[in-house]
DSSP file (Angstrom, degrees, kcal/mol; ACC not computed):
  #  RESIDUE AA STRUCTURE BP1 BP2  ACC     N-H-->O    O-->H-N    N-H-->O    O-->H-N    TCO  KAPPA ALPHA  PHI   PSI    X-CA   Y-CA   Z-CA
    1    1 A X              0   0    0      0, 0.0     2,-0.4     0, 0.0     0, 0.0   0.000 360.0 360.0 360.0 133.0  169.6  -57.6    6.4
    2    2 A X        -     0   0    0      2,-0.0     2,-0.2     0, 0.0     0, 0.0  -0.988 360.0-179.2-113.2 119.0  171.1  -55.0    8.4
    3    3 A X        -     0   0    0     -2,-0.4     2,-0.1     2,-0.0     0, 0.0  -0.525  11.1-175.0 -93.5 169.2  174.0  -52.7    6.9
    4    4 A X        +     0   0    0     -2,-0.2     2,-0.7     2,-0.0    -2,-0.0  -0.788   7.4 174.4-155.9  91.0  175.9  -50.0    8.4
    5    5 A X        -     0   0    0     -2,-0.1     3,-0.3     3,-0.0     2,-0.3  -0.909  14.8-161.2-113.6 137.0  178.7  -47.9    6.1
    6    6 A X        +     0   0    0     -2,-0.7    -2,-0.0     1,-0.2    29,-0.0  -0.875  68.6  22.3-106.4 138.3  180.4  -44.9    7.6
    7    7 A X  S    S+     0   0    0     -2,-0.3     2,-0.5     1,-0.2    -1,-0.2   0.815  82.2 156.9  92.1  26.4  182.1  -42.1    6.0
    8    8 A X        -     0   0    0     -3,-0.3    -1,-0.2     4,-0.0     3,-0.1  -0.834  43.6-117.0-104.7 138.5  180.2  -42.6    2.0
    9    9 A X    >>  -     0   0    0     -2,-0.5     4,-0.7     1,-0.1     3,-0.6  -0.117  13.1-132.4 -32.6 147.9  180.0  -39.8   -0.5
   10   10 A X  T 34 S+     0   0    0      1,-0.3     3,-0.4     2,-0.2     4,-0.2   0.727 117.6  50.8 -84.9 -47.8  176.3  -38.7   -1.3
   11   11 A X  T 34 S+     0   0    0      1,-0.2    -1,-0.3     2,-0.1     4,-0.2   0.632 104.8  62.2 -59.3   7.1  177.5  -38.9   -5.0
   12   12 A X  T <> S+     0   0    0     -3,-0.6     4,-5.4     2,-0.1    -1,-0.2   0.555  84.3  92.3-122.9 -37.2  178.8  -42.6   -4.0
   13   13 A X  H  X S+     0   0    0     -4,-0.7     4,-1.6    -3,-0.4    -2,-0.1   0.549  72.8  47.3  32.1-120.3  175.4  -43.7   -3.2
   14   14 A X  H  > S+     0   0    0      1,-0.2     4,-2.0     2,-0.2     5,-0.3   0.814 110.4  59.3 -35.8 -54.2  173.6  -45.3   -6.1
   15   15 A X  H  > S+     0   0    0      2,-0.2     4,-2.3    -4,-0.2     3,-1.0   0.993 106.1  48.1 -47.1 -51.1  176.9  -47.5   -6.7
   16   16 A X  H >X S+     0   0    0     -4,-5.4     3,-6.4     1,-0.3     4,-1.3   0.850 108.7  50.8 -62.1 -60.7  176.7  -48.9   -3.3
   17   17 A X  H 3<>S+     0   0    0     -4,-1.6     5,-1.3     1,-0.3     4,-0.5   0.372 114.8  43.6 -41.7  -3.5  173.2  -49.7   -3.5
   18   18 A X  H 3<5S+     0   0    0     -4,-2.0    -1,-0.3    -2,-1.0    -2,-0.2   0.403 107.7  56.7 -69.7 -36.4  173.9  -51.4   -6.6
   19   19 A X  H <<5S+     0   0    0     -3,-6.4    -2,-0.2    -4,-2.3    -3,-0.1   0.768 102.6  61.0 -80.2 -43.8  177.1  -53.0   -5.2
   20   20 A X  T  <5S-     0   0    0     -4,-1.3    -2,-0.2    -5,-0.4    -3,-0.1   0.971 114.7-118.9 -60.7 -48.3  174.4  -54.5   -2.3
   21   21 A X  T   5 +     0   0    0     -4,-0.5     2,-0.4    -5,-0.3    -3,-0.2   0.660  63.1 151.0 102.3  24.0  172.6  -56.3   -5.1
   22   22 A X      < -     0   0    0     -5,-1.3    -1,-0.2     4,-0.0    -2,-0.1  -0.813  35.8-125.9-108.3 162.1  169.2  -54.2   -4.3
   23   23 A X        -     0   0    0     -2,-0.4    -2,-0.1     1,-0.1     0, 0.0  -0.020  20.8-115.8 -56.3-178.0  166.4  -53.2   -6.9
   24   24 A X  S    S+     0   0    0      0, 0.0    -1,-0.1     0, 0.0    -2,-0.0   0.483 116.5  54.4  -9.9 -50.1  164.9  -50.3   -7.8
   25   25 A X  S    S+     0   0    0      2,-0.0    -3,-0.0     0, 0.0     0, 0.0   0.974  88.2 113.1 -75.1 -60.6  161.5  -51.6   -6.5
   26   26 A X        -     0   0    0      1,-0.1     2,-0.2     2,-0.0    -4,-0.0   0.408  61.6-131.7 -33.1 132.9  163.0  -52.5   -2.9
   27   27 A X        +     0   0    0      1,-0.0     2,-0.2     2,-0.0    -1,-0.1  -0.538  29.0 175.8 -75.2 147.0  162.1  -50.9    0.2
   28   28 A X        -     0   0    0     -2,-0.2     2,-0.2     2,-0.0    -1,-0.0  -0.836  32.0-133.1-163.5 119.1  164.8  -49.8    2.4
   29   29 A X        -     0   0    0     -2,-0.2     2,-0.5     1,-0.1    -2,-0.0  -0.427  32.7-170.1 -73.7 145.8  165.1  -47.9    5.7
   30   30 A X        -     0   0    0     -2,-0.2     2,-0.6     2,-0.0    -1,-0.1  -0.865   8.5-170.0-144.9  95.0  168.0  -45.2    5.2
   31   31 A X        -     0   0    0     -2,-0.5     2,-0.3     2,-0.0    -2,-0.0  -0.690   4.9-169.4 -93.9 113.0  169.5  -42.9    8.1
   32   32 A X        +     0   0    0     -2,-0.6     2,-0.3     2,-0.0    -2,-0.0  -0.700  14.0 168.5 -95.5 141.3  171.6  -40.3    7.3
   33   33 A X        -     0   0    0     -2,-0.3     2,-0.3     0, 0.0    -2,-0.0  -0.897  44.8-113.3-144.9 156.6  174.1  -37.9   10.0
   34   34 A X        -     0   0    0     -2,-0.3     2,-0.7   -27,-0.0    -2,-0.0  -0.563  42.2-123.6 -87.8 137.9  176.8  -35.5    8.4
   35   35 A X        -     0   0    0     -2,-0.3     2,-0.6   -29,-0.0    -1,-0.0  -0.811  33.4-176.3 -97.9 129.5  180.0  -37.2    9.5
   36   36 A X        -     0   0    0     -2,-0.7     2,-0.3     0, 0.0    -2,-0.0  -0.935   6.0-158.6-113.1 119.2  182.2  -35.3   11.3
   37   37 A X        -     0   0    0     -2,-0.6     2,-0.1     1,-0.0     3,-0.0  -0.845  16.4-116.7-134.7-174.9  185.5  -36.1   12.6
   38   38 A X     >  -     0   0    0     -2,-0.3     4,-1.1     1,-0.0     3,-0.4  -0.161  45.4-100.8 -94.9 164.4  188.4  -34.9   15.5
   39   39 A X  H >> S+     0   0    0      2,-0.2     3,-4.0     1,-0.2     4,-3.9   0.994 118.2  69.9 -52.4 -73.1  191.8  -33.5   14.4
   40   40 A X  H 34 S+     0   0    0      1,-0.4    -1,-0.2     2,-0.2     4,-0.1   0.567 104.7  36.7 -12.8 -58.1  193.2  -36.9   15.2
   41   41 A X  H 3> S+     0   0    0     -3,-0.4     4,-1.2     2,-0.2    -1,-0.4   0.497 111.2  53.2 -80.7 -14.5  191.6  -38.5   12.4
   42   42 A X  H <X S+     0   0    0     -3,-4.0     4,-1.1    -4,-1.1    -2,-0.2   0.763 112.5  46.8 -93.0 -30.1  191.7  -36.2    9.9
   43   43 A X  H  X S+     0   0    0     -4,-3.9     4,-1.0    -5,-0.4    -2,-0.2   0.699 113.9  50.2 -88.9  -5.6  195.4  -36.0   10.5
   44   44 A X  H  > S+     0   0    0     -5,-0.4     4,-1.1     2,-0.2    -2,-0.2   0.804 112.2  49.7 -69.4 -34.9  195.5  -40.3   10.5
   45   45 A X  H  X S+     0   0    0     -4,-1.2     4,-2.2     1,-0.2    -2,-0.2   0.852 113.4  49.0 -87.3 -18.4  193.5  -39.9    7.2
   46   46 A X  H  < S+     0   0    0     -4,-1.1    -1,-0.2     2,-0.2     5,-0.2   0.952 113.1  40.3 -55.3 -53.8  196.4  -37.3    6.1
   47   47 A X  H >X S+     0   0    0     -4,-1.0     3,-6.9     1,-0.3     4,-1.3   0.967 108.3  61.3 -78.9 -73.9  199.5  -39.1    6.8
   48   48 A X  H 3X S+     0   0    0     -4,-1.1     4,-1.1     1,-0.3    -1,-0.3   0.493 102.2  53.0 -31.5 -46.1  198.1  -42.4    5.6
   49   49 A X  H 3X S+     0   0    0     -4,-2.2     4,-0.7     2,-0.2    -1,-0.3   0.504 113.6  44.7 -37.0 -19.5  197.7  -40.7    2.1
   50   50 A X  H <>>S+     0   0    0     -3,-6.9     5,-3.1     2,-0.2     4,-0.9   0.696 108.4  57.4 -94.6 -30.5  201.6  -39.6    2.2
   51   51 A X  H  <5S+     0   0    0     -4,-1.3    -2,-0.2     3,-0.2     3,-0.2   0.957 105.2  44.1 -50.6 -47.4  202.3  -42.5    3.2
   52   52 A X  H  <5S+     0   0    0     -4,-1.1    -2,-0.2    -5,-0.4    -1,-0.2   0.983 117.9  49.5 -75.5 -49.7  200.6  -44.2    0.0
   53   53 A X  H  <5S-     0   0    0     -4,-0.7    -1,-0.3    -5,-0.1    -2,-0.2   0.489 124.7-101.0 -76.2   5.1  202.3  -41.6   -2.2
   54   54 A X  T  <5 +     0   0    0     -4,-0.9    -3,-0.2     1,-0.3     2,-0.2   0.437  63.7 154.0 116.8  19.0  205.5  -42.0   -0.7
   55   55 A X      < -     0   0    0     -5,-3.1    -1,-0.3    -8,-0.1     2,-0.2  -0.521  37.1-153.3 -76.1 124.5  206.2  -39.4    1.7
   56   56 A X    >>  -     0   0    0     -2,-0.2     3,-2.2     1,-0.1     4,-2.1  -0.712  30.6 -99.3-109.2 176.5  208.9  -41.3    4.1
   57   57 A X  H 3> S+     0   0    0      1,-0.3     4,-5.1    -2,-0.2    -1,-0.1   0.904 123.9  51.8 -34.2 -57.9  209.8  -40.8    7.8
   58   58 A X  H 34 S+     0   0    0      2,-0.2     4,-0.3     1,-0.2    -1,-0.3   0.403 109.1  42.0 -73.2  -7.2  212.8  -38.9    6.6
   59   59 A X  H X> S+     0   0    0     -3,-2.2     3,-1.9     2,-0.2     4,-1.5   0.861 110.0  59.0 -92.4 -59.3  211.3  -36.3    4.1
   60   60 A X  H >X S+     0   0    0     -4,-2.1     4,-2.1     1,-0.3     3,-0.6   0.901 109.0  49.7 -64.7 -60.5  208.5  -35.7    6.6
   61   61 A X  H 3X S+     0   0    0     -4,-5.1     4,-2.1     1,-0.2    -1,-0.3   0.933 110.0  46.5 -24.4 -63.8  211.6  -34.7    8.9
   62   62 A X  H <4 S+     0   0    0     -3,-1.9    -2,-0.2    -4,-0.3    -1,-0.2   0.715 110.7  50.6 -67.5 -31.4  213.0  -32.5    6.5
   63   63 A X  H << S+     0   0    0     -4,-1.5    -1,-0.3    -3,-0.6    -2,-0.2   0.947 116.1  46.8 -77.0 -56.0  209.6  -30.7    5.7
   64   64 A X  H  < S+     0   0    0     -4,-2.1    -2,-0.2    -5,-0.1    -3,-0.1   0.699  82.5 120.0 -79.7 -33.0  209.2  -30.3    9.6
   65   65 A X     <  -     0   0    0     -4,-2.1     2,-0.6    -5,-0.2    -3,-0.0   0.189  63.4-134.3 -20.8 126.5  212.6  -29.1   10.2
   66   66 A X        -     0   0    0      1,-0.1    -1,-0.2     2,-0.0    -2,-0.1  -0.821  23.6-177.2-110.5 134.9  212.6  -25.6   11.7
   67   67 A X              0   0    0     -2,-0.6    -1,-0.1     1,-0.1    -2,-0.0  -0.327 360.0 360.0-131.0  65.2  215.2  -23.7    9.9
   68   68 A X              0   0    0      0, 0.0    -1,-0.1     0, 0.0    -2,-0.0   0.202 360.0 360.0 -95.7 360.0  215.4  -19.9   11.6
């Protein structure tokens, strides 16, 4: 079986493997890279979080709104 997950907490970890449904005993090859990402995404991962807490089109206006 080959997995791939992108983007996991080190503290998140144990759960997946647990969530995969392997033992203790089981061997498993495991490649780790610090994830890094571009403005782009970090500012998709932003909005989508206002989004989910309710920030609409039209407050995000209002916030942006230059008032000099």
């Amino acid at each position: 079986m080959k997995q791939i997950l992108k983007n996991v907490k080190v503290s998140e970890i144990p759960k997946i493997i647990a969530q995969l449904g392997l033992s203790g005993e089981q061997e498993v090859n495991l490649t780790i890279e610090e994830a890094s990402e571009n403005l782009l995404a970090i500012m998709d991962r932003v909005g989508k979080k206002a989004q989910d807490k309710g920030l609409t089109e039209a407050q995000l206006t209002e916030l942006l709104a230059d008032e000099s």
